[in-house]
VEXDREN-2710 file (C-alpha; in Angstrom, 1 decimal):
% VEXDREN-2710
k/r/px/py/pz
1/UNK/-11.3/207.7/6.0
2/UNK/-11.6/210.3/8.4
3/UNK/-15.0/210.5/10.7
4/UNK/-16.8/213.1/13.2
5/UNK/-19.3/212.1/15.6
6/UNK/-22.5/212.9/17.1
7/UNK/-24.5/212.2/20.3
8/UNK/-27.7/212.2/21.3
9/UNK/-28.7/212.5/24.6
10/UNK/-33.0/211.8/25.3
11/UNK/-33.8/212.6/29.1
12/UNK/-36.9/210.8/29.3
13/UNK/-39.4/210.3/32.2
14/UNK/-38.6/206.7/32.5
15/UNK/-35.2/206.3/30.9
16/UNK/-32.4/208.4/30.1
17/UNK/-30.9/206.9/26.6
18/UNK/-27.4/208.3/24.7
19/UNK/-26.5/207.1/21.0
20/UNK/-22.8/207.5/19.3
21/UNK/-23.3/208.2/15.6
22/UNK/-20.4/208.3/13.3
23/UNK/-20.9/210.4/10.5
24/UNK/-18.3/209.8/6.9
25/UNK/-16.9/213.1/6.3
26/UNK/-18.7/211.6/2.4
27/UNK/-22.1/210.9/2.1
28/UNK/-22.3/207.2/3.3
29/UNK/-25.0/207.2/6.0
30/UNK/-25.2/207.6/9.5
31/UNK/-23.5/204.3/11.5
32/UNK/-24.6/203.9/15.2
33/UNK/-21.3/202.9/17.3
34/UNK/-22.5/202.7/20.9
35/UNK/-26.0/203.0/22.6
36/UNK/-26.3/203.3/26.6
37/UNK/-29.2/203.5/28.9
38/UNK/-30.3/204.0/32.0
39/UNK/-33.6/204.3/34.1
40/UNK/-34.4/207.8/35.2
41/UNK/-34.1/209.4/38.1
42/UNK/-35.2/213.1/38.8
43/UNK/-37.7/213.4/35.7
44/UNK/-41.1/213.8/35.6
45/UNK/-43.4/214.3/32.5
46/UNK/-40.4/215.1/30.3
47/UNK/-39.2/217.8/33.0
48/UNK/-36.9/218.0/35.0
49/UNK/-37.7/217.6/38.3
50/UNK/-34.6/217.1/40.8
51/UNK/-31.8/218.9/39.3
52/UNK/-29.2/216.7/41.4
53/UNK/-30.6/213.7/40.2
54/UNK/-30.3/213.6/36.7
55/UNK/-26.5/214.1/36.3
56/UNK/-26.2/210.8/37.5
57/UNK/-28.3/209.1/35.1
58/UNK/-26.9/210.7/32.5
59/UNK/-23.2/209.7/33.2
60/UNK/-24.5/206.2/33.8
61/UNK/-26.1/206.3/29.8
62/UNK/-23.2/208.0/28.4
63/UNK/-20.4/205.3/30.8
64/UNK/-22.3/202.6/28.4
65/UNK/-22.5/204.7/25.2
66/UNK/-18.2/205.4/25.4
67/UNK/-17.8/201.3/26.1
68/UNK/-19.7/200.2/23.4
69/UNK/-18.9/202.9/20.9
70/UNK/-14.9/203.2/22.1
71/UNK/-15.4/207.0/21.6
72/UNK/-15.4/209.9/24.8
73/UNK/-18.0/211.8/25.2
74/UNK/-17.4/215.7/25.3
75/UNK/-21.1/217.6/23.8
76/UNK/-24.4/215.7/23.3
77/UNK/-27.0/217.1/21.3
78/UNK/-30.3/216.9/23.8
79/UNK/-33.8/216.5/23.3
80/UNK/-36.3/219.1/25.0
81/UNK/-39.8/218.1/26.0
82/UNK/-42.1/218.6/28.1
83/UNK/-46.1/220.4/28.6
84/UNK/-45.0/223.6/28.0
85/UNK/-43.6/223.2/23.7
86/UNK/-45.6/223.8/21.4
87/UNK/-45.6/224.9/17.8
88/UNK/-47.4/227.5/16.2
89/UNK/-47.3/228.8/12.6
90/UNK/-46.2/232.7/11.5
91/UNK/-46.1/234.7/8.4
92/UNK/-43.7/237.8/8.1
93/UNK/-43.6/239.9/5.0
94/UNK/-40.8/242.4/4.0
95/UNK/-41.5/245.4/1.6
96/UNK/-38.4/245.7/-1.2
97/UNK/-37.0/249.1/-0.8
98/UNK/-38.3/251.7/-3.6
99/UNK/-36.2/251.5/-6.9
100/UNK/-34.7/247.9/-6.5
101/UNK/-36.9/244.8/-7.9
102/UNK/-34.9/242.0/-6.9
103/UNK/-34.8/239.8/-4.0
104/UNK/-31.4/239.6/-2.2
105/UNK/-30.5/237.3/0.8
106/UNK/-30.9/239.6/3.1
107/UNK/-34.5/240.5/2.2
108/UNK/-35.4/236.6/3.1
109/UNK/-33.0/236.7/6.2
110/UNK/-36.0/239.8/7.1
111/UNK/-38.6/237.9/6.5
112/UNK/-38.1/235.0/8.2
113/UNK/-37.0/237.2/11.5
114/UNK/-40.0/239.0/10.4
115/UNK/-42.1/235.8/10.9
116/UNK/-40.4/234.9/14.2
117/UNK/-41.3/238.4/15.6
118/UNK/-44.7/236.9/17.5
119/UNK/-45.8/238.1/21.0
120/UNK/-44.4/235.6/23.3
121/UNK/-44.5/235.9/26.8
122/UNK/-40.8/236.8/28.4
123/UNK/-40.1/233.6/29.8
124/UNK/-40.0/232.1/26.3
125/UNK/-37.9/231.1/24.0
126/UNK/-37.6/229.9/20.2
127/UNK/-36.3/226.0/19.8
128/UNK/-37.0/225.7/16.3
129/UNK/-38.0/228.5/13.4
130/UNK/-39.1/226.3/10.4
131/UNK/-39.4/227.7/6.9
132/UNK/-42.3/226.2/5.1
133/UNK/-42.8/228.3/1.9
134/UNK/-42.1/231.6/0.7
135/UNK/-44.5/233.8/-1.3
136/UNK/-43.6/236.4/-3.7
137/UNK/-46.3/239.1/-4.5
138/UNK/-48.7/236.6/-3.2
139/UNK/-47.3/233.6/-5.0
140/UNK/-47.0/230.9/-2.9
141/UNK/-45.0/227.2/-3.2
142/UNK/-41.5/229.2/-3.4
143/UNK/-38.6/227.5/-2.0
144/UNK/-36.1/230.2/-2.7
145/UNK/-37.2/233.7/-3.8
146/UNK/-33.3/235.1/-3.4
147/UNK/-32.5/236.2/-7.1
148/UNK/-36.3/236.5/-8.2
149/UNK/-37.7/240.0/-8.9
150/UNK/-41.0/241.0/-7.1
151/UNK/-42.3/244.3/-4.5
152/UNK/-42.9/241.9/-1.2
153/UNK/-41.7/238.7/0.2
154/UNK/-43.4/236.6/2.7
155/UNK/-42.6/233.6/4.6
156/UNK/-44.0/231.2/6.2
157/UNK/-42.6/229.8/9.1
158/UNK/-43.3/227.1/11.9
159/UNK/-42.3/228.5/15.4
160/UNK/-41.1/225.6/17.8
161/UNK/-41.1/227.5/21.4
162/UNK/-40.8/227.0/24.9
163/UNK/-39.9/227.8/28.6
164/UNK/-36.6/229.1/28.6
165/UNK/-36.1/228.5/32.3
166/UNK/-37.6/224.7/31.8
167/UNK/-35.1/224.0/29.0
168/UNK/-31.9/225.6/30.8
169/UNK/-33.0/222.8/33.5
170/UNK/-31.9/220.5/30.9
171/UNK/-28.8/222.2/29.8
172/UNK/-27.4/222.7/33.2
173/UNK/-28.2/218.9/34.3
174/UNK/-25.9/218.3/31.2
175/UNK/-23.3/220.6/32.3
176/UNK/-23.4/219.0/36.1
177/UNK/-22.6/216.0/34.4
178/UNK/-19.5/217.3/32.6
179/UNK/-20.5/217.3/29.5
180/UNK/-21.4/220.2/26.7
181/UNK/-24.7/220.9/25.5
182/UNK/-23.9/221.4/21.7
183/UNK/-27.2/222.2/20.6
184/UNK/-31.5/221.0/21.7
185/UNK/-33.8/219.8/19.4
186/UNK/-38.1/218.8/20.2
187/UNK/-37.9/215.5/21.2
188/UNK/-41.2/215.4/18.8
189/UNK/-39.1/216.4/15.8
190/UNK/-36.1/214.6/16.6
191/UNK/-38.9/211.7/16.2
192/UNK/-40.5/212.2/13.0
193/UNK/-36.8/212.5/11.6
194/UNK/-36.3/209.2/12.8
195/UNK/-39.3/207.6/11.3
196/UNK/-40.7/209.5/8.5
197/UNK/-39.5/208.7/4.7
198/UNK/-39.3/212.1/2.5
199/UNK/-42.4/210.3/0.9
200/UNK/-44.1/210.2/3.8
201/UNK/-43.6/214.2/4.4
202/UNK/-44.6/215.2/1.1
203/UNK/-47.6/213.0/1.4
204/UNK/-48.3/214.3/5.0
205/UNK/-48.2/212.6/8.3
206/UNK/-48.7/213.2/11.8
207/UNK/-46.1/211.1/14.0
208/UNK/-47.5/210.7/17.3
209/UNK/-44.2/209.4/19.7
210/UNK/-45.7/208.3/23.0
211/UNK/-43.4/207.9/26.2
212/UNK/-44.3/207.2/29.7
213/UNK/-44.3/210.5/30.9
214/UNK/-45.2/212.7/27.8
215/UNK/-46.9/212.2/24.0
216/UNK/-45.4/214.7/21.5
217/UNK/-46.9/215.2/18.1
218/UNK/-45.2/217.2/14.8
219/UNK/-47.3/216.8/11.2
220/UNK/-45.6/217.2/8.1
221/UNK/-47.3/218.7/5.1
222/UNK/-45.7/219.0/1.7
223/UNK/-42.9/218.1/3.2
224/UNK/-42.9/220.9/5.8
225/UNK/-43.5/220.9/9.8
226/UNK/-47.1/222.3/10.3
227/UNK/-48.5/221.2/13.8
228/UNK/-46.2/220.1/16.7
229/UNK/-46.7/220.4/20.3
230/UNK/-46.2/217.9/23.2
231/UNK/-49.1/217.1/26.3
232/UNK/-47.7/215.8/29.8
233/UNK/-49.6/212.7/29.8
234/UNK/-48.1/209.5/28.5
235/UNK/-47.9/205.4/29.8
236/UNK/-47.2/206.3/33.4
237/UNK/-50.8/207.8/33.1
238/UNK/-52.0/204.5/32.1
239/UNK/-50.3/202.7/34.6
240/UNK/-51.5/205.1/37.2
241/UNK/-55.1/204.9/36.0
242/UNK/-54.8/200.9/36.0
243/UNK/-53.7/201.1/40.0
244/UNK/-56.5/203.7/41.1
245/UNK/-59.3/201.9/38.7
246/UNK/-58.4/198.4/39.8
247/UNK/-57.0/198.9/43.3
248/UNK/-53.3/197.4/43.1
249/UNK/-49.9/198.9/43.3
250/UNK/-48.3/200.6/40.9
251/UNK/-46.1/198.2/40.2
252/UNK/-48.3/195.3/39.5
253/UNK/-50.3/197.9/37.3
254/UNK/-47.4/198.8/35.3
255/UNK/-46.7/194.8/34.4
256/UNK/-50.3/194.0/34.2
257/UNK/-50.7/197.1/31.2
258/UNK/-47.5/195.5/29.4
259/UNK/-48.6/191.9/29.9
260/UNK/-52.6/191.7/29.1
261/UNK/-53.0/195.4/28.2
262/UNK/-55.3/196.8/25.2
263/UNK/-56.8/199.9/23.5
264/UNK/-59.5/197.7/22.4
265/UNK/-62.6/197.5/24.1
266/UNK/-66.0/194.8/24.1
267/UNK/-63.2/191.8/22.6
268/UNK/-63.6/190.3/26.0
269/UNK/-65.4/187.3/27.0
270/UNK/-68.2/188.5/29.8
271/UNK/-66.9/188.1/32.9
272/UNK/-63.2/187.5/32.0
273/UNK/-60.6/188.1/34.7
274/UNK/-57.5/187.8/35.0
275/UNK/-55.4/186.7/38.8
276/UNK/-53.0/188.4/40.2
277/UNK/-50.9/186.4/42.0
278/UNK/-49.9/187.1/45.5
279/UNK/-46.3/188.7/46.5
280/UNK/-45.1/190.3/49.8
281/UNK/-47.0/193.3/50.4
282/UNK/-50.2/192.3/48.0
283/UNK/-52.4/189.5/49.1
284/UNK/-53.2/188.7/45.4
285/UNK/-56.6/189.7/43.6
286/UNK/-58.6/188.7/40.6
287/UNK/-59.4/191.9/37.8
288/UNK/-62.6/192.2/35.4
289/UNK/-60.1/192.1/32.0
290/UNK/-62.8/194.2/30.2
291/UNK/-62.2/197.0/33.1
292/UNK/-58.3/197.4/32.5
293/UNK/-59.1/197.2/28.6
294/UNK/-61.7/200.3/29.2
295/UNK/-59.0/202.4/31.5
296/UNK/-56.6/201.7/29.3
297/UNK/-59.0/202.9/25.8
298/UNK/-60.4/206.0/28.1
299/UNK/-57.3/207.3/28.6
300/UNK/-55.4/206.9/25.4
301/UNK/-58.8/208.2/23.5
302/UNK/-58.4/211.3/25.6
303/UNK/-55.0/211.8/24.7
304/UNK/-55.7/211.7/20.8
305/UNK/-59.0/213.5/21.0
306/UNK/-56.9/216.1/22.3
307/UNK/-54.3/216.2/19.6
308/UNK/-56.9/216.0/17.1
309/UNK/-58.7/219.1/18.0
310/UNK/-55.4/220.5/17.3
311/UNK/-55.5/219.4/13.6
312/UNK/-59.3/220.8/13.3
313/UNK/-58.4/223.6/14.6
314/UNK/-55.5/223.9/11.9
315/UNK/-57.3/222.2/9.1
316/UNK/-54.8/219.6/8.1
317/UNK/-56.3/216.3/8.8
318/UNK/-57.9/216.0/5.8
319/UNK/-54.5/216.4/3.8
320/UNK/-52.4/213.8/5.9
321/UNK/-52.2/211.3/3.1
322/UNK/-49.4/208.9/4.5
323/UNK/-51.5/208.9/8.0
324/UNK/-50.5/208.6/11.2
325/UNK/-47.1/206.8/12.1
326/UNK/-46.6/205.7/16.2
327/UNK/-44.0/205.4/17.6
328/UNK/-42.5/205.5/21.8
329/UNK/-43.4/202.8/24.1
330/UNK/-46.9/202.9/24.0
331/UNK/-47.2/203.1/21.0
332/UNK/-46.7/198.6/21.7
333/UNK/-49.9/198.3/23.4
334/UNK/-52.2/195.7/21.7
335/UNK/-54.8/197.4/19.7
336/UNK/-53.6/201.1/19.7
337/UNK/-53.6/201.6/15.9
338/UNK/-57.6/200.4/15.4
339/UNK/-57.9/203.0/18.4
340/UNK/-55.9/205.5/16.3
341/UNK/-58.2/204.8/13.4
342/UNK/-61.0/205.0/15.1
343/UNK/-60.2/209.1/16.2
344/UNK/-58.5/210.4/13.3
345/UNK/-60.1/209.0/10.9
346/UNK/-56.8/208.1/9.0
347/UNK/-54.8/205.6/8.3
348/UNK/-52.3/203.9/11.3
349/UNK/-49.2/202.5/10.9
350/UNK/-46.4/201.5/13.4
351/UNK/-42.5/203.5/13.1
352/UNK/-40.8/201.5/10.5
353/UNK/-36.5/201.4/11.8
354/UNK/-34.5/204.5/10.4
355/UNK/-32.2/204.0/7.4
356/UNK/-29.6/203.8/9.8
357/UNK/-26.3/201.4/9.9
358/UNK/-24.6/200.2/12.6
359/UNK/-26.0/198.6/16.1
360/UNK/-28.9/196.9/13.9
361/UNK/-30.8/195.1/16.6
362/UNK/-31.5/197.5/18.8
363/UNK/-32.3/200.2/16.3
364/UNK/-35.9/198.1/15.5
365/UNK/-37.1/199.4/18.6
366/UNK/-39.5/202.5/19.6
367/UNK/-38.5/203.6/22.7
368/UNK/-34.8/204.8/20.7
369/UNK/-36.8/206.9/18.0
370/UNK/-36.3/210.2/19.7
371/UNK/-32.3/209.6/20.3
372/UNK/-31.7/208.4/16.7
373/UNK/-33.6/210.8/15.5
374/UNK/-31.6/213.5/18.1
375/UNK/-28.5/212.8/15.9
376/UNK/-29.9/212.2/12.3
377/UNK/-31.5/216.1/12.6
378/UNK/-28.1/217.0/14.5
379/UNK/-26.2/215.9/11.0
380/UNK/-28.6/217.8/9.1
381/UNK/-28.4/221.1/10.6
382/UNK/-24.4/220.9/10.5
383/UNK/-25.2/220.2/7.0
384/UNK/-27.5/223.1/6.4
385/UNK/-24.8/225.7/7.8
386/UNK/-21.5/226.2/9.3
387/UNK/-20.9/224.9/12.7
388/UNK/-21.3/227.9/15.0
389/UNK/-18.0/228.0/17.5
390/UNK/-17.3/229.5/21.1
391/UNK/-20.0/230.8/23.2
392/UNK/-23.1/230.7/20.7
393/UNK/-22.4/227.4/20.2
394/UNK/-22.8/226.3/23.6
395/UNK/-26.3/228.4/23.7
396/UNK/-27.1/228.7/20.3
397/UNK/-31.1/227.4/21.6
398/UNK/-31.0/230.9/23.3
399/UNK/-31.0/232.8/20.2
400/UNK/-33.3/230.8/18.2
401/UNK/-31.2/230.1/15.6
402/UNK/-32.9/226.8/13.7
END
């Protein structure tokens, strides 16, 4: 039986990761052949920061990703992240022209430019335009009004944007390294593709993927993307905070968080510490436990408090019935989900492993949500419409076309 493949490509702030699918040209699922890593070099909070840099990485993930999966690399489908992504929703409406009652493809083609059409600054461009219902002379909950007879059509759309300049960083690191950007994809979505069950959407839930350098968010309600957005901040915040609070290196911080870390705060005996052992370079020290548990609650707290405004602001927390679902690396650390509880007000659960086949083990892990998921909403798109060829496919991101 014939196959195709797909690749995913996550530049992350502390690692860059590449996964080889191989899709069945019938429905059997997707099958992960080959997963490489390597640690990042010249990114920062999502970004990149040293152009020159990253090429390197991303050969080294890719080198790993070919000897694994037995497959060369040409495109790679990459994720986009960063401070400056955000999602915000859109209505456009389109009046049927006088004498003709019946909605034609064209007239929801309008629309949903119609809905697209939103002041953005000129440095902006549109990742993602997201179709969550279309209304009919006011009726809402259609899912396809083509063929229906009515005098207006509306639809409602979720607008993924960003930088254009940010994510062309990205594009031409991928280029430097000799490969093809065949299309970009929010991190954050690529995510909640990974992880969520089509229950889960219908029910609503807000998947919260939290990386060292950035936390992205996307909610789902009724099956459709309502909220999304990503905030710079992420575990190398935490580690950061840990060093300055307590007075040690950064790197003694960073395994100190991962090794007696928590969210939780007031668990500890009084006057618990914890020694540090001395190394070259540090003398060795002895930490109040309750003070790393507190810098470590302070600044996750302020990370969902922020993302929760969000969803007041939007009015969907109280219709998130499936809850919130974490996932990224920090999403490990011991007594994040009561934390979670505690600010939304919802429900917590950890990332359960995609229905994916293939490289089993490693697919049970966090930190590869994003770069499964890069693939699994690569398929679907391919699925949804023709593959695009020549020069739109290469920067098909440019013209917004999702």
């Amino acid at each position: 039986m014939r196959t195709t493949h797909l690749v995913g490509l996550d530049l992350g702030t502390s690692k860059v990761c590449c996964v080889v699918a191989e899709i069945p040209r019938d429905a059997a699922p997707l099958r992960i052949v080959g997963i490489g890593r390597a640690n990042s070099d010249g990114l920062r909070k999502g970004e990149i920061s040293n152009v020159n840099a990253v090429p390197d990485c991303i050969r080294e993930a890719c080198a790993e990703a070919e000897r694994q999966s037995d497959h060369a690399i040409r495109g790679v489908v990459i994720g986009i992240t960063g401070g400056h992504v955000i999602g915000v929703n859109s209505r456009g409406m389109v009046d049927l022209p006088a004498g003709r009652a019946e909605i034609v493809e064209e007239d929801r083609l309008r629309a949903d430019e119609n809905a697209a059409a939103l002041s953005f600054p000129a440095e902006t461009t549109i990742l993602h335009r997201l179709v969550q219902q279309y209304l009919v002379d006011g009726r809402d909950e259609v899912t396809d009004p083509v063929g229906m007879h009515g005098r207006t059509i509306e639809a409602d759309c979720h607008i993924v944007h960003g930088n254009a300049a940010r994510i062309q960083n990205s594009v031409r690191a991928v280029k430097e390294a000799g490969l093809e950007c065949e299309e970009s994809i929010f991190t954050g979505l690529a995510s909640a593709t990974a992880v969520l069950t089509e229950e889960q959407r219908r029910l609503g839930a807000l998947v919260l993927d939290l990386g060292a350098g950035t936390t992205e968010y996307v909610a789902f309600m009724r099956g459709q993307v309502v909220l999304s957005g990503c905030l710079a901040v992420g575990g190398d915040h935490l580690t950061n905070d840990i060093a300055l609070g307590l007075r040690i290196p950064i790197a003694r911080a960073e395994k100190l968080k991962l090794d007696e870390g928590s969210a939780v705060v007031g668990s500890c005996l009084p006057d618990e510490r914890i020694y540090l052992r001395p190394e070259p370079g540090f003398a060795g020290k002895e930490v109040e436990r309750e003070m790393l548990h507190q810098l470590i609650h302070m600044r996750l707290r302020e990370i969902f408090e922020l993302i929760k405004k969000r969803g007041d602001d939007e009015h969907i927390l109280p219709y998130l019935g499936a809850g919130v679902i974490l996932t990224g690396g920090v999403s490990q650390t011991a007594g994040i989900g009561h934390l979670t509880e505690e600010v939304f007000g919802l429900p917590v659960s950890p990332a359960q492993p995609p229905a994916i086949s293939g490289l089993t083990t490693p697919l049970t892990s966090p930190q590869l949500s994003a770069a499964l998921g890069l693939v699994e909403h690569a398929r679907r798109l391919r699925e949804e419409q023709p593959a695009p060829t020549g020069w739109r496919s290469r920067f098909g991101w440019l013209f917004g076309r999702r």
